[in-house]
PQR file with spaces between the fields and no chain letter, atoms N, CA, C, O and H, PARSE charges and radii, in Angstrom:
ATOM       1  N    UNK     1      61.087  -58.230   23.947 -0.4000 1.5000
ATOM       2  CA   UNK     1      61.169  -59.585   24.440 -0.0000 2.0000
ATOM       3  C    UNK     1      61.568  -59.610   25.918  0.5500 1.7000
ATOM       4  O    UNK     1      60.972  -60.447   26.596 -0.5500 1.4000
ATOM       5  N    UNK     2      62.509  -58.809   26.564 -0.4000 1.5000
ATOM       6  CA   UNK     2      63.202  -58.787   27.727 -0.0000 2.0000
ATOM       7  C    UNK     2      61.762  -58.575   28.769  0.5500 1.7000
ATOM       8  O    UNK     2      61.389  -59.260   29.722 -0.5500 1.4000
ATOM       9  H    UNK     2      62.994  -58.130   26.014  0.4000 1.0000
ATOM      10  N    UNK     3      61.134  -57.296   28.127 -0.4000 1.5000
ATOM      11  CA   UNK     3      60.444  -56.839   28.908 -0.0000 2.0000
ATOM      12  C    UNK     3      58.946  -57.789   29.090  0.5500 1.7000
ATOM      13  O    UNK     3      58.259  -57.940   30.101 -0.5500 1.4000
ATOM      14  H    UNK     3      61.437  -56.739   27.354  0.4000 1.0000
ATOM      15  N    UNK     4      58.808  -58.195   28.071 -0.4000 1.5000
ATOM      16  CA   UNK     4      57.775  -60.405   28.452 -0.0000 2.0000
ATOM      17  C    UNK     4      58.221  -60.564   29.710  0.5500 1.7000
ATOM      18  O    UNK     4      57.779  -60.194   30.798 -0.5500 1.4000
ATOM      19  H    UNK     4      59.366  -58.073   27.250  0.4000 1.0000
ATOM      20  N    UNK     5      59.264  -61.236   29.349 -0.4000 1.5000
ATOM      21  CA   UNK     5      59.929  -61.982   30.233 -0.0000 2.0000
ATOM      22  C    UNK     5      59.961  -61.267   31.983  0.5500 1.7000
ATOM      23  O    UNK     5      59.614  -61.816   33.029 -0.5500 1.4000
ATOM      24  H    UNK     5      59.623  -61.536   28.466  0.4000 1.0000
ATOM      25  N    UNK     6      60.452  -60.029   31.783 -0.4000 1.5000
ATOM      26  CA   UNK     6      60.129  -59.538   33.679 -0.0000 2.0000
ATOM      27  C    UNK     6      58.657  -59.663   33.546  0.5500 1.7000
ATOM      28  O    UNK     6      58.360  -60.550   34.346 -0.5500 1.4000
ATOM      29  H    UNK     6      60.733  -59.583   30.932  0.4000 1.0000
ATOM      30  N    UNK     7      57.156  -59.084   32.730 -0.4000 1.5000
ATOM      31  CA   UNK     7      56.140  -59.155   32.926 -0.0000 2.0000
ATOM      32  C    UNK     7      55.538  -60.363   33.623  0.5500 1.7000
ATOM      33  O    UNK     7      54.865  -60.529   34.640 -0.5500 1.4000
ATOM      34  H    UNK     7      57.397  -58.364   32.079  0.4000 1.0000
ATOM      35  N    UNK     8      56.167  -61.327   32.447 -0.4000 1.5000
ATOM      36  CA   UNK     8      56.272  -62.735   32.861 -0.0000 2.0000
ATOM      37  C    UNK     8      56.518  -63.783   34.443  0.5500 1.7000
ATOM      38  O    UNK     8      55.891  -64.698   34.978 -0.5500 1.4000
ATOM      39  H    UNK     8      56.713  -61.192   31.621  0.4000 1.0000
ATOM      40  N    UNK     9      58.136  -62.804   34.823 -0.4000 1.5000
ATOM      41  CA   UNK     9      58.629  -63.357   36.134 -0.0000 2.0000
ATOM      42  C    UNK     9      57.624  -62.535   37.503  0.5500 1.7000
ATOM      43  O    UNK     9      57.341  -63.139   38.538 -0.5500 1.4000
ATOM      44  H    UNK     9      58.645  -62.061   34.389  0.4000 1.0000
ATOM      45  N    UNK    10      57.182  -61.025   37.210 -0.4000 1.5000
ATOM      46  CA   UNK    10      56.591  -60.281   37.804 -0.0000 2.0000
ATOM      47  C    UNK    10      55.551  -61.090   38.292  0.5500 1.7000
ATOM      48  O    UNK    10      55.265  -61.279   39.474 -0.5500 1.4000
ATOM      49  H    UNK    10      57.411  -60.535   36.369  0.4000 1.0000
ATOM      50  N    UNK    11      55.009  -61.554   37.295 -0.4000 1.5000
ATOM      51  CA   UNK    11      53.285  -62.655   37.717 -0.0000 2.0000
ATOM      52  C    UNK    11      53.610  -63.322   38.385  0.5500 1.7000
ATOM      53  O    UNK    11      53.265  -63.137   39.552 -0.5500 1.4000
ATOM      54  H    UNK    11      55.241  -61.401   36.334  0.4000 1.0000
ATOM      55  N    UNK    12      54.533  -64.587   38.035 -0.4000 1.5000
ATOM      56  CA   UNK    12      54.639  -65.968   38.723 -0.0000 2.0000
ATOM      57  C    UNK    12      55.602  -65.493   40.015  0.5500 1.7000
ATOM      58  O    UNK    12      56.269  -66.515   40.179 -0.5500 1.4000
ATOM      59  H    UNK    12      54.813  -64.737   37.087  0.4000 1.0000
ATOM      60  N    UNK    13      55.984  -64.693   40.858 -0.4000 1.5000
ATOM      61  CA   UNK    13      56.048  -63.960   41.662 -0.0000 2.0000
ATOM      62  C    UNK    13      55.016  -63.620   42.618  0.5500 1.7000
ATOM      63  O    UNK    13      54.920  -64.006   43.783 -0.5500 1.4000
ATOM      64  H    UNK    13      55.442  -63.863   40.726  0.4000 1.0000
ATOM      65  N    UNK    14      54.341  -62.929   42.040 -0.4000 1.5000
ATOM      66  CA   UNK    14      52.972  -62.416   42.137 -0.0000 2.0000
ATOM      67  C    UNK    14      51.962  -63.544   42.858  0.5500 1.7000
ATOM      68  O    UNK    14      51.392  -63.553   43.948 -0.5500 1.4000
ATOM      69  H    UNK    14      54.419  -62.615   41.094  0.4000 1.0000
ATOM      70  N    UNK    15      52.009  -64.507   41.723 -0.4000 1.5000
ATOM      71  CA   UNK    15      50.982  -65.851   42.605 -0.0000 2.0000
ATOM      72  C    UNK    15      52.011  -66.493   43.249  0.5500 1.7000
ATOM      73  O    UNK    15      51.498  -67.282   44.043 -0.5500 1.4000
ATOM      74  H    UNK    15      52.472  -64.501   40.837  0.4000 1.0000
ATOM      75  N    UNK    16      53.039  -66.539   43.294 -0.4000 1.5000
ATOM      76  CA   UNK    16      53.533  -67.510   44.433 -0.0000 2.0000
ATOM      77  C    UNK    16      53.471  -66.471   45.839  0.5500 1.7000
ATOM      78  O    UNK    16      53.775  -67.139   46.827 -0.5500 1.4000
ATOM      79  H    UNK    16      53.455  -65.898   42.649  0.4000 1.0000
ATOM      80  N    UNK    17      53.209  -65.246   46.142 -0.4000 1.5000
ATOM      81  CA   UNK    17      53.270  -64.737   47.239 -0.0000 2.0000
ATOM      82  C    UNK    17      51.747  -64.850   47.628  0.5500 1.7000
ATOM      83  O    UNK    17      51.392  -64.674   48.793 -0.5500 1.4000
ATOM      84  H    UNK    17      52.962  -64.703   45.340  0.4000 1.0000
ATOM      85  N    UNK    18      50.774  -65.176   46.526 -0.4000 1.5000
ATOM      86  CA   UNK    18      49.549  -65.168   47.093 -0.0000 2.0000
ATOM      87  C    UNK    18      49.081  -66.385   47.339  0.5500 1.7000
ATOM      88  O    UNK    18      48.180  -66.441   48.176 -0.5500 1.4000
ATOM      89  H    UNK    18      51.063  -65.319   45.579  0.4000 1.0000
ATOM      90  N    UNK    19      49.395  -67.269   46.903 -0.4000 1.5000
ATOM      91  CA   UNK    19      49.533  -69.025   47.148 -0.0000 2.0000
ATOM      92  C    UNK    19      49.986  -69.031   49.260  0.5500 1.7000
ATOM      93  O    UNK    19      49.366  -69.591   50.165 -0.5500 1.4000
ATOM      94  H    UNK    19      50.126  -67.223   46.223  0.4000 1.0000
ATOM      95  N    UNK    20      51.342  -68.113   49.331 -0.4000 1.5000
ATOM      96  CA   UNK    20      51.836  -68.036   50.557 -0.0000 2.0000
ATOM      97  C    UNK    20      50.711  -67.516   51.454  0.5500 1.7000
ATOM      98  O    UNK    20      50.389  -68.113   52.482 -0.5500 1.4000
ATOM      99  H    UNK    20      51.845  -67.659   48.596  0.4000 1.0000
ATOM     100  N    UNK    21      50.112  -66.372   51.036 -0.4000 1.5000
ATOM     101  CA   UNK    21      48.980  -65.941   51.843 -0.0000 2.0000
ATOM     102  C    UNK    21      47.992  -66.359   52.123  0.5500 1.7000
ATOM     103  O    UNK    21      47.448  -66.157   53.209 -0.5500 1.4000
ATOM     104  H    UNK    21      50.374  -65.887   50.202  0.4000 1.0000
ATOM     105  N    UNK    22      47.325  -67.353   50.782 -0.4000 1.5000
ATOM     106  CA   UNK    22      46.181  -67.861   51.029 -0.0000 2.0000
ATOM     107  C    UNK    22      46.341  -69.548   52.293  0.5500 1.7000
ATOM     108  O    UNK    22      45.393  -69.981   52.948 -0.5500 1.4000
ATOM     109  H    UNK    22      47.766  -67.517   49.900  0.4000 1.0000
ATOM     110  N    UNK    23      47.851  -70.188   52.290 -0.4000 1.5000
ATOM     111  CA   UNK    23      48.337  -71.082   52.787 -0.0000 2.0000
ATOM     112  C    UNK    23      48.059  -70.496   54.453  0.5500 1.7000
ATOM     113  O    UNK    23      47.452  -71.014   55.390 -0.5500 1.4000
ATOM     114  H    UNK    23      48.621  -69.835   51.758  0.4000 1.0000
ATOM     115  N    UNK    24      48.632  -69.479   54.356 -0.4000 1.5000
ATOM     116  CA   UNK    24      48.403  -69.132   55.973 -0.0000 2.0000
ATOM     117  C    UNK    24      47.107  -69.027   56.465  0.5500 1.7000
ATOM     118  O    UNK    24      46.784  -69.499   57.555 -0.5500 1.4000
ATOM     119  H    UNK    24      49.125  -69.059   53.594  0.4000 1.0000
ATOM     120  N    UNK    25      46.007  -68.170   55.396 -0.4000 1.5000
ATOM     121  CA   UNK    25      44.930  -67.784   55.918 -0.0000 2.0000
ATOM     122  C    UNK    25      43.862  -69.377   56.663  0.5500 1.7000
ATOM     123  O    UNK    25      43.059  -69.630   57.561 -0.5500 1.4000
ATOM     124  H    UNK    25      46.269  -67.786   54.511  0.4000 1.0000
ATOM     125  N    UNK    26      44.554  -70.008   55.586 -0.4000 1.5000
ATOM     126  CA   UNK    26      44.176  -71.397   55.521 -0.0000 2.0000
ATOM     127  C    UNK    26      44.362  -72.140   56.625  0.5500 1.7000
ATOM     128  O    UNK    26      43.473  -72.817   57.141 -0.5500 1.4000
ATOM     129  H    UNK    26      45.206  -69.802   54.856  0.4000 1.0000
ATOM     130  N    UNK    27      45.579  -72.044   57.057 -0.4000 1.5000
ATOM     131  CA   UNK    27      45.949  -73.008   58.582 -0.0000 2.0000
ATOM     132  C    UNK    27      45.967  -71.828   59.761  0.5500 1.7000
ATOM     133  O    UNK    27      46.229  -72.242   60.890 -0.5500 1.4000
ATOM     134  H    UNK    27      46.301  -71.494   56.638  0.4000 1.0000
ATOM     135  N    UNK    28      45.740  -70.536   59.627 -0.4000 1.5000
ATOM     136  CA   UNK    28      46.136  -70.029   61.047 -0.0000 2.0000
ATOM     137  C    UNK    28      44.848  -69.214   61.097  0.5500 1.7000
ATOM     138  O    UNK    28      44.835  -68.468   62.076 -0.5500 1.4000
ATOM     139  H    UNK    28      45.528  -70.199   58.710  0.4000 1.0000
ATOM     140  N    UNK    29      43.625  -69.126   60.232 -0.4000 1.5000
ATOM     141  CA   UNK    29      42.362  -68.422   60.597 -0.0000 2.0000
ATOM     142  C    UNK    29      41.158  -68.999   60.668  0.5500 1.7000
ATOM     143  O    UNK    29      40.992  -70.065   60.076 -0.5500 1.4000
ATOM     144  H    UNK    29      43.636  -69.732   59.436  0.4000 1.0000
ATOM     145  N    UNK    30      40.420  -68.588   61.179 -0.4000 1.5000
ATOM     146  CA   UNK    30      39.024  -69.371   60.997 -0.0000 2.0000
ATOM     147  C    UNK    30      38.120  -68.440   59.680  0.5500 1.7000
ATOM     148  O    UNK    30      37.249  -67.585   59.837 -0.5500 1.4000
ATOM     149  H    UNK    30      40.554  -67.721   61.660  0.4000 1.0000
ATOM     150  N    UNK    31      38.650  -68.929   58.517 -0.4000 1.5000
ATOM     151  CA   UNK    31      37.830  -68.206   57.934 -0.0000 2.0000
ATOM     152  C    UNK    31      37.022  -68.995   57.442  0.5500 1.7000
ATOM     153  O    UNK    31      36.589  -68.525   56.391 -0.5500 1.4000
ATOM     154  H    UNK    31      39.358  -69.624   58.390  0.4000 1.0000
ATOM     155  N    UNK    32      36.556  -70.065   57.700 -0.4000 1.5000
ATOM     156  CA   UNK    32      34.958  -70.792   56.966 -0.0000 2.0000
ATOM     157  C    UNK    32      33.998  -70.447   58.429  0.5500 1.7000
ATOM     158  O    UNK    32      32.795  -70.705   58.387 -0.5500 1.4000
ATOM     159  H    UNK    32      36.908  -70.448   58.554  0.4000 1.0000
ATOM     160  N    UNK    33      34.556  -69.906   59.596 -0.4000 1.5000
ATOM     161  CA   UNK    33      33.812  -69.036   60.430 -0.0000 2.0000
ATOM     162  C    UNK    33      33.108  -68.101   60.185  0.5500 1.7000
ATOM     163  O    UNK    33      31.884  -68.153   60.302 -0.5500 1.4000
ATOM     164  H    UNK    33      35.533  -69.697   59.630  0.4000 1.0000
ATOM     165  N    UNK    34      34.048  -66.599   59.622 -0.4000 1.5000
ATOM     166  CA   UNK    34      33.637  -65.589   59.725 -0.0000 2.0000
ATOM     167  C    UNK    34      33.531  -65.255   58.070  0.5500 1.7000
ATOM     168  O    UNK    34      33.050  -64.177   57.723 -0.5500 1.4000
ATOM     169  H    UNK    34      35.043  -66.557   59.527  0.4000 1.0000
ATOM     170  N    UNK    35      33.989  -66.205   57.094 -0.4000 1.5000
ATOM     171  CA   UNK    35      33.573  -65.719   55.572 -0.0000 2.0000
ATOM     172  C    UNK    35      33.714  -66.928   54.763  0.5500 1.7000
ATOM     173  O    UNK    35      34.692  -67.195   54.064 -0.5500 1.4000
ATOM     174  H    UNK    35      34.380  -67.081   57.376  0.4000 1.0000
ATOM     175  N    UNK    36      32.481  -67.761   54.936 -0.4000 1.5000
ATOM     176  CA   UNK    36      32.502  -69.077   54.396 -0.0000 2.0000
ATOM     177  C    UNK    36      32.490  -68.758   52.845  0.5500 1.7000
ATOM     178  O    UNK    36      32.024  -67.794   52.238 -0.5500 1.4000
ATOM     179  H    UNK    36      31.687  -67.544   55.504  0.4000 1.0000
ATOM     180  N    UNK    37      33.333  -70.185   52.290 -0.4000 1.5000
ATOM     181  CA   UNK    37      33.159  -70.373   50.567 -0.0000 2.0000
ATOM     182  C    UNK    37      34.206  -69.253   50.278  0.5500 1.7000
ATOM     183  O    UNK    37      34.692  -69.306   49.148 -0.5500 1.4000
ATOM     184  H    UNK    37      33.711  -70.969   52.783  0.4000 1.0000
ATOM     185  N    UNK    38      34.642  -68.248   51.091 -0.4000 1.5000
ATOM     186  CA   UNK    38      35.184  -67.281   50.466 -0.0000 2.0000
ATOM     187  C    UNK    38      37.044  -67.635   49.767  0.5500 1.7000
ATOM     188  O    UNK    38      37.627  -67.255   48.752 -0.5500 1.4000
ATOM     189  H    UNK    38      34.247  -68.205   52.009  0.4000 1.0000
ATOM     190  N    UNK    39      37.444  -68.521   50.932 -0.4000 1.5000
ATOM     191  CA   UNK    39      38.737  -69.012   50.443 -0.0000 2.0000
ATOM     192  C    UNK    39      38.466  -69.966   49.344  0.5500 1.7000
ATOM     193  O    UNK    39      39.186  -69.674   48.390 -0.5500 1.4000
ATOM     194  H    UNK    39      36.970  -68.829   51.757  0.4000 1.0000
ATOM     195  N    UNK    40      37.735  -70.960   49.105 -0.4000 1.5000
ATOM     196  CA   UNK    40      37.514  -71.762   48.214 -0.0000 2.0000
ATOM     197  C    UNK    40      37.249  -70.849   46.680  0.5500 1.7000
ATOM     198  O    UNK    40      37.227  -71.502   45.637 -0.5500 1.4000
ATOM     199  H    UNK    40      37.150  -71.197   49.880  0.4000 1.0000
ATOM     200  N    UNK    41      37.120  -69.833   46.647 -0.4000 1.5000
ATOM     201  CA   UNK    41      36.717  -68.659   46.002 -0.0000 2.0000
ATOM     202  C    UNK    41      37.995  -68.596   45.189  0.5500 1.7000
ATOM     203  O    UNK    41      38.099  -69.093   44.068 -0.5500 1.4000
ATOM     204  H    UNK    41      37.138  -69.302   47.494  0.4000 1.0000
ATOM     205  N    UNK    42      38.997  -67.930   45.850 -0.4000 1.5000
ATOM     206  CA   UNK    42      39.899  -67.354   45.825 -0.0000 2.0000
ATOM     207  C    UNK    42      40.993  -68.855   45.114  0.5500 1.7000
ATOM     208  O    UNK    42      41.657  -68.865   44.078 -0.5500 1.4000
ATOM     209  H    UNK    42      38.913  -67.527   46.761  0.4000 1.0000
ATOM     210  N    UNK    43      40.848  -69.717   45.919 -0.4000 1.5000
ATOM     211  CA   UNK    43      41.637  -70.999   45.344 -0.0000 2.0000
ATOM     212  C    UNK    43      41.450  -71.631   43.816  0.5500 1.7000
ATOM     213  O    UNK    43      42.356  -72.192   43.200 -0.5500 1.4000
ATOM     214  H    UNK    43      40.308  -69.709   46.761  0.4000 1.0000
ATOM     215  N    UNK    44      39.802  -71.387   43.221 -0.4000 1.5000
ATOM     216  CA   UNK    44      39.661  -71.465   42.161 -0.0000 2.0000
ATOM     217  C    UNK    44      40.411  -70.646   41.383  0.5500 1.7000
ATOM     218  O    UNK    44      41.100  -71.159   40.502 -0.5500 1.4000
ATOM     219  H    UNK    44      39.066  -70.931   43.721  0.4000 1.0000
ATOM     220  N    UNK    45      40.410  -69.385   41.550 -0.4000 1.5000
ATOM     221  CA   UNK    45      40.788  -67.944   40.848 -0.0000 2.0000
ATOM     222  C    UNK    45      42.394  -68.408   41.248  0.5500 1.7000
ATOM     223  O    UNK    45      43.048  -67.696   40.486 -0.5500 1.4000
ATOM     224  H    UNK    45      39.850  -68.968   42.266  0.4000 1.0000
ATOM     225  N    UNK    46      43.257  -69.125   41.944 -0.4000 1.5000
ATOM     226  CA   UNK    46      44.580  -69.579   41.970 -0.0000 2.0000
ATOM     227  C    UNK    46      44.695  -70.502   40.535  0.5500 1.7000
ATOM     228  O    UNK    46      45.443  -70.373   39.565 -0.5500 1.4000
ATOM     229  H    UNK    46      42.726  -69.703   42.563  0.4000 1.0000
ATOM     230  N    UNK    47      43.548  -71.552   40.857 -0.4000 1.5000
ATOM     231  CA   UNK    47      43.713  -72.160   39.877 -0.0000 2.0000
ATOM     232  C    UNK    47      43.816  -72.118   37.974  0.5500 1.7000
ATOM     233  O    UNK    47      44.511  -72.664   37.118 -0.5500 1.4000
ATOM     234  H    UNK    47      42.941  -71.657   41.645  0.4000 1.0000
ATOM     235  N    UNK    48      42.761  -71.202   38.002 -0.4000 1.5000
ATOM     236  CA   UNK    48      42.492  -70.916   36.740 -0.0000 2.0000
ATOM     237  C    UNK    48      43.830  -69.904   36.027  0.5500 1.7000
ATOM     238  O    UNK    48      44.232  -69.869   34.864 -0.5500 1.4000
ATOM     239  H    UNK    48      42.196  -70.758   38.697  0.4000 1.0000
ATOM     240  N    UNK    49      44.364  -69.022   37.439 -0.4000 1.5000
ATOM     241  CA   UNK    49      45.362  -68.287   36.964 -0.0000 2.0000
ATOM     242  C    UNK    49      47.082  -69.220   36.549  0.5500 1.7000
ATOM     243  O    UNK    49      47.947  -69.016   35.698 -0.5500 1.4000
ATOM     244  H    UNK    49      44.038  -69.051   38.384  0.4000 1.0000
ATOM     245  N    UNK    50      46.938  -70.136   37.532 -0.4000 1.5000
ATOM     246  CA   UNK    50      48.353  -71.038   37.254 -0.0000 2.0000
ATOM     247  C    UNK    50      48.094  -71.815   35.839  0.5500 1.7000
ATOM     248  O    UNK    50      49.104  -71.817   35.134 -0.5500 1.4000
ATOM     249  H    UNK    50      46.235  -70.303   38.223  0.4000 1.0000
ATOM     250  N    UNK    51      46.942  -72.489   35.257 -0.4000 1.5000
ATOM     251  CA   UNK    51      46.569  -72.855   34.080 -0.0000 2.0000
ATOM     252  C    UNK    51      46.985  -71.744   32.796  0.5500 1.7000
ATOM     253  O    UNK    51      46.732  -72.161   31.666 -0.5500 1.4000
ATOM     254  H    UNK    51      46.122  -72.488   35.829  0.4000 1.0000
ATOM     255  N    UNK    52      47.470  -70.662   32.880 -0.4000 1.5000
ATOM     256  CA   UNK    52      47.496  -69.592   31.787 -0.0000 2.0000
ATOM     257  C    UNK    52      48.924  -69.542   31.457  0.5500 1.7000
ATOM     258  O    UNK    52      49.331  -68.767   30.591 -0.5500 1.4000
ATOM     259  H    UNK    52      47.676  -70.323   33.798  0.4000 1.0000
C-alpha cells in the first residue's frame, strides 16, 4: 500500500513539473514557429493523463 502511494505521489510530481515546462515553452518560445501543433500535442497527452 505505502509503496501505491509514493508511485502515486511520484506521478502527480511528475506532471506537475511537466505542466511547468510545457507553461514556459508556451510563453517564452516560438514554438508554433519552428514545430507547429506540436505543443497542442503534448497538452492533450497532459490532459488525458490528469483525467486517470
Amino acid at each position: 500500500m505505502q509503496q501505491e502511494e509514493q508511485k502515486m505521489r511520484l506521478a502527480e510530481d511528475l506532471q506537475a513539473d511537466v505542466e511547468v515546462i510545457y507553461t514556459s515553452i508556451d510563453q517564452n518560445y516560438q514554438h508554433q514557429r519552428f514545430a507547429p501543433g506540436q505543443l497542442a500535442k503534448l497538452q492533450r497527452g497532459l490532459e488525458l493523463a490528469g483525467n486517470k
